[in-house]
C-alpha beads as a LAMMPS data file, in Angstrom:
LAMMPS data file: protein, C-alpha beads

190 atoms
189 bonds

1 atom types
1 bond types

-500.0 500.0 xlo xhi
-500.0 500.0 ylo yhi
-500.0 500.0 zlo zhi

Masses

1 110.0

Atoms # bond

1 1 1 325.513 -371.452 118.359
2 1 1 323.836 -374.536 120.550
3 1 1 326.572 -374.017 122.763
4 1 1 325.983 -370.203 123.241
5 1 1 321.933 -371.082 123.517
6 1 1 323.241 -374.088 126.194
7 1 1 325.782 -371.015 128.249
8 1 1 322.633 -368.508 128.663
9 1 1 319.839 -371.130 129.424
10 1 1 322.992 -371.809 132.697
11 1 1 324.053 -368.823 133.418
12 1 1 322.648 -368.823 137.154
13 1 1 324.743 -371.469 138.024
14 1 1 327.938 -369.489 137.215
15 1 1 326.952 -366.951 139.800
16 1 1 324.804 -368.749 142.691
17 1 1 324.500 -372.306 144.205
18 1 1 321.338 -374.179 142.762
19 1 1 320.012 -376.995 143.887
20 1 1 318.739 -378.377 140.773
21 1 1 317.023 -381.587 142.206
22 1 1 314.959 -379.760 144.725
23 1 1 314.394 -376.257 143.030
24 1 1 316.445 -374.527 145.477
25 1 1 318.327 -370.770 145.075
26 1 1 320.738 -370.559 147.975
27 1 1 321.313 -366.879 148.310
28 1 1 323.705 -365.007 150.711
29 1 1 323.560 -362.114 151.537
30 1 1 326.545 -360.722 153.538
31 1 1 327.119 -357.568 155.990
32 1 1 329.491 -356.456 158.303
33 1 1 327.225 -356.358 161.636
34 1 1 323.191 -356.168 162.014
35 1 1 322.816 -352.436 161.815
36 1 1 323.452 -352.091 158.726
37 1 1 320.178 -353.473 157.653
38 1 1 318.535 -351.301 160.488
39 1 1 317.279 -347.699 159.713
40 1 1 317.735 -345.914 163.012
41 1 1 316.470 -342.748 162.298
42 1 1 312.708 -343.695 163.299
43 1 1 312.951 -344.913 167.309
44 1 1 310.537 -347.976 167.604
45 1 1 310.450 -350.963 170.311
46 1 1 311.569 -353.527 167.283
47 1 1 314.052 -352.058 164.925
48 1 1 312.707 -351.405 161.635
49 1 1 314.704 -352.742 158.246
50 1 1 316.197 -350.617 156.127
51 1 1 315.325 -350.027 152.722
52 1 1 318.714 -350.474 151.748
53 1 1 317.848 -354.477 152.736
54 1 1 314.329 -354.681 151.701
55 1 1 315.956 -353.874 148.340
56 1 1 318.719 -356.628 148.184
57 1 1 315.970 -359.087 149.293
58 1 1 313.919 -357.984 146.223
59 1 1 317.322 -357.862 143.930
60 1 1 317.788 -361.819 145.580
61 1 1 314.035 -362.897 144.452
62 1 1 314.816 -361.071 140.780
63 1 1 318.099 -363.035 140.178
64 1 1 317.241 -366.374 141.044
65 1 1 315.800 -368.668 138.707
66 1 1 311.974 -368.575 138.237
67 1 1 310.551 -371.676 139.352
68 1 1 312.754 -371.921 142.081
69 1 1 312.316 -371.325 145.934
70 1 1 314.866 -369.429 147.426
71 1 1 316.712 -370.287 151.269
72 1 1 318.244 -366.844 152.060
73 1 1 321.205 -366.901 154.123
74 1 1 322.410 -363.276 155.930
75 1 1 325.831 -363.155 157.197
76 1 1 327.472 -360.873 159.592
77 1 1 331.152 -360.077 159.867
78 1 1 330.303 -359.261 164.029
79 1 1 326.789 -360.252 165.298
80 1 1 326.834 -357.317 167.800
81 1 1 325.122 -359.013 170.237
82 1 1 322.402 -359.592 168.449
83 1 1 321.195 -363.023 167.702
84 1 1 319.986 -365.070 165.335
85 1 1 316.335 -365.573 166.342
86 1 1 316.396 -362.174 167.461
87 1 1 317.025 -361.170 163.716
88 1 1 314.444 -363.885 161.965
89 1 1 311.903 -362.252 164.485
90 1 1 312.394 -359.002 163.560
91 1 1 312.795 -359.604 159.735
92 1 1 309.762 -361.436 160.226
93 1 1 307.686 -358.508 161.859
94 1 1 309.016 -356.058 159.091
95 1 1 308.046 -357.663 156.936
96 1 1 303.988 -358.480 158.226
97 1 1 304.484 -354.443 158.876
98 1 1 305.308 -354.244 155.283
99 1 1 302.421 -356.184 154.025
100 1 1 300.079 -354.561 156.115
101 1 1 301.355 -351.462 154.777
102 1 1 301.253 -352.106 150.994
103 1 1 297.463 -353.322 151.539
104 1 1 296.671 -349.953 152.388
105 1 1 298.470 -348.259 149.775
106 1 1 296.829 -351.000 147.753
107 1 1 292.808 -350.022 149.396
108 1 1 293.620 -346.561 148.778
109 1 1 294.790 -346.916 145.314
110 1 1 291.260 -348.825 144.898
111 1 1 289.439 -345.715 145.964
112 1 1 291.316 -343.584 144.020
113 1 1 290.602 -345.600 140.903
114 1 1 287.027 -346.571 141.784
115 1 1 285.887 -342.681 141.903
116 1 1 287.847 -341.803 138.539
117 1 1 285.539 -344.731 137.069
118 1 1 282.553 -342.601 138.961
119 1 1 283.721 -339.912 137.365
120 1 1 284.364 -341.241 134.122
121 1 1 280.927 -342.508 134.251
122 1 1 279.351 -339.401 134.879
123 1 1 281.342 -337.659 132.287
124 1 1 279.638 -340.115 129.904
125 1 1 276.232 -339.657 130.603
126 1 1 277.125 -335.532 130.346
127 1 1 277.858 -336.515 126.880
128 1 1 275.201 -338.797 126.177
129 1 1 272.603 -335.867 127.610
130 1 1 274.541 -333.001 125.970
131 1 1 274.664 -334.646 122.658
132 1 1 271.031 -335.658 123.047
133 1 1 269.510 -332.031 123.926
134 1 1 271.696 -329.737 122.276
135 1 1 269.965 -329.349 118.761
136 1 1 272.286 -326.900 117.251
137 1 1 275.314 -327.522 115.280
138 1 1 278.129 -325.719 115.746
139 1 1 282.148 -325.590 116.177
140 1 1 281.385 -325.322 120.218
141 1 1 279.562 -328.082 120.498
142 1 1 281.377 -330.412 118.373
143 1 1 284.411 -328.920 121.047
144 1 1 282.667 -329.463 124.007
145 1 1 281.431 -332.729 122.907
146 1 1 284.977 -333.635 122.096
147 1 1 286.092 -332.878 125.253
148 1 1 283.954 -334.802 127.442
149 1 1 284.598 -337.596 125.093
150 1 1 288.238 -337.303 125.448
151 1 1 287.815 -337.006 129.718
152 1 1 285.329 -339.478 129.675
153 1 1 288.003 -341.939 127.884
154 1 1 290.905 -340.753 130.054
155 1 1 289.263 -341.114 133.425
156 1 1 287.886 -344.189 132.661
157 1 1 291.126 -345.549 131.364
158 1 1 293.162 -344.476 134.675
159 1 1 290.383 -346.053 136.751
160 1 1 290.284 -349.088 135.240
161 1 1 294.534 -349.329 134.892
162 1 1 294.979 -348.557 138.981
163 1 1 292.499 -351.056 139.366
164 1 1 293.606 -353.778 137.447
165 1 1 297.065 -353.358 136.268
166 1 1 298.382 -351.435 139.949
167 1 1 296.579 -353.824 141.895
168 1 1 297.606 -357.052 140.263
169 1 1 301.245 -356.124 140.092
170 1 1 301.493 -354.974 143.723
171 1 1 299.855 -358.489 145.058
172 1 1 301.901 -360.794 142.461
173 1 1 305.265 -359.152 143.999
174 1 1 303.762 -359.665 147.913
175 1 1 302.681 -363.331 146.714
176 1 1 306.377 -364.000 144.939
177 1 1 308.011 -363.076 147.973
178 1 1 305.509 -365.070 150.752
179 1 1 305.615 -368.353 147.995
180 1 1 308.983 -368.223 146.648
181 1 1 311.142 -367.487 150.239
182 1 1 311.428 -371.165 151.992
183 1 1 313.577 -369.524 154.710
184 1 1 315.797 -367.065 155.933
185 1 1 318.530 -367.403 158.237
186 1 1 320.802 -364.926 160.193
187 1 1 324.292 -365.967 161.382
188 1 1 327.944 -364.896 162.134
189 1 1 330.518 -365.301 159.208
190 1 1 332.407 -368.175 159.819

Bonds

1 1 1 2
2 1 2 3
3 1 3 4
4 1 4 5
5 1 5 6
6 1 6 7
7 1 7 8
8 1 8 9
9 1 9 10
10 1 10 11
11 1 11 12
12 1 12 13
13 1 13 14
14 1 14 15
15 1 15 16
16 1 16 17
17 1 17 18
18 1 18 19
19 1 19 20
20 1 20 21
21 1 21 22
22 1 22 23
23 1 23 24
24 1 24 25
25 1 25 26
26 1 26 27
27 1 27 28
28 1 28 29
29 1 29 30
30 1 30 31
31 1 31 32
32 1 32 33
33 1 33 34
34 1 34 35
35 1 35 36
36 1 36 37
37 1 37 38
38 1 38 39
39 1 39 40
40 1 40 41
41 1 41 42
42 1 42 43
43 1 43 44
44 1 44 45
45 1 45 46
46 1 46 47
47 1 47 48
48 1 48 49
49 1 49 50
50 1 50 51
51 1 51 52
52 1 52 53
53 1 53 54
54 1 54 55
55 1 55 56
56 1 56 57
57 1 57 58
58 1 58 59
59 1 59 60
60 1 60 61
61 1 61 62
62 1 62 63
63 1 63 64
64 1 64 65
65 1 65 66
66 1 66 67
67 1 67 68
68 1 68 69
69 1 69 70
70 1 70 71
71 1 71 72
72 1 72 73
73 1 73 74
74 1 74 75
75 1 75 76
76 1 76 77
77 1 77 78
78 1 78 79
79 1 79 80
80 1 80 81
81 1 81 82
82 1 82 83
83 1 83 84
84 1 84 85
85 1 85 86
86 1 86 87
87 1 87 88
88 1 88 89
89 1 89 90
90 1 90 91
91 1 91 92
92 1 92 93
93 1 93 94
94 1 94 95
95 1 95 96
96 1 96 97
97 1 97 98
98 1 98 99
99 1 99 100
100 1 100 101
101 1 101 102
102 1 102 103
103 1 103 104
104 1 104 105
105 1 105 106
106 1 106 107
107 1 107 108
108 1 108 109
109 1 109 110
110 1 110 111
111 1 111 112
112 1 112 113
113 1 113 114
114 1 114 115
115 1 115 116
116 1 116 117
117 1 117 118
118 1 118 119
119 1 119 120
120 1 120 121
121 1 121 122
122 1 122 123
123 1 123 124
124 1 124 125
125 1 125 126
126 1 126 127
127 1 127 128
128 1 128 129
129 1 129 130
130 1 130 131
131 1 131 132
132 1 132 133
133 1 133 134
134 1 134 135
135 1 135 136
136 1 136 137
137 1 137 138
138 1 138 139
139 1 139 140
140 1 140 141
141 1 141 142
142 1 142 143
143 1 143 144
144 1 144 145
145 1 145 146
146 1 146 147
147 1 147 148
148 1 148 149
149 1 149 150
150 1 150 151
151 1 151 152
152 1 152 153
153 1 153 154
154 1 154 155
155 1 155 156
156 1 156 157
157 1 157 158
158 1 158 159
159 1 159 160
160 1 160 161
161 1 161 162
162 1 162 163
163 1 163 164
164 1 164 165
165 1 165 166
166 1 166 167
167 1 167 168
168 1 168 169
169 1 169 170
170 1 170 171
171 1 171 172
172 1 172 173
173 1 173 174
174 1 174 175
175 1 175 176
176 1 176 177
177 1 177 178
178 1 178 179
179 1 179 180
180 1 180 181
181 1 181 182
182 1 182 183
183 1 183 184
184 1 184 185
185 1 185 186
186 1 186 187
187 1 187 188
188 1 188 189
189 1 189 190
């Protein structure tokens, strides 16, 4: 059994190199020239990065061990010309046009979730008032009154779960990448 406990707790190091001294991942990441991690369907003076790549840089963060930092190394089969500073430069730029992009997903998410907490507010004090001044009993007020309870509590809940939960996962996965990447290189398969 300890040995079985001892093979899981090390399975990393049956599938990448690990510098265990330093906390190191070294990652590679291979392809057969640089467009393949270019999406050339949008025309723009610095090529933009494919999804495809953005995802196998995510998939490289994922696999490697926790506390570790991570030097990713790109290979090409055929460099096409391009070279390797070129490539850091643009992976680089991508990547601030990433960040800059998730920020505003993140501000309008914010919004979003700030006005359903308006809402939600509003929807309380409608109860609060309607319960207050509506003297007489009856099966449509207890169903109104239900239903502004139940909005109230749903509104409130989606506000406060974009704000918090959304929020705070987006900016953990921007930090993991800016803390946990020590560098990335781009060269020709030797």
């Amino acid at each position: 059994m300890e040995e079985r406990v001892e093979e899981f707790l090390s399975i990393e190091d049956e599938f990448f190199n690990l510098d265990h001294e330093n906390k190191i991942a070294h990652m590679e990441l291979e392809f057969k020239t640089p467009k393949e991690i270019f999406d050339f369907n949008a025309v723009t003076k610095i090529p933009l990065i494919n999804d495809d790549f953005i995802n196998w840089i995510k998939y490289v963060l994922d696999m490697a061990p926790r506390k570790y930092s991570i030097d990713i190394s790109v290979s090409f089969c055929n460099m096409d010309g391009y070279s390797s500073e070129y490539l850091k430069k643009v992976f680089v730029k991508n990547s601030v046009l990433e960040f800059k992009r998730m920020e505003k997903k993140v501000s309008k998410k914010n919004h979003i979730a700030l006005w359903l907490i308006i809402l939600g507010v509003l929807l309380l004090i409608s109860t609060i008032f309607l319960t207050g001044f509506w003297k007489e009993e009856g099966v449509v007020k207890q169903v109104v009154s239900y239903i502004l309870d139940i909005a109230t509590t749903v509104t409130i809940w989606e506000g406060l779960t974009i704000l918090v939960v959304d929020s705070t996962e987006r900016r953990s996965q921007m930090k993991s990448i800016l803390s946990r990447v020590k560098s990335i290189n781009f060269k020709e398969k030797s």
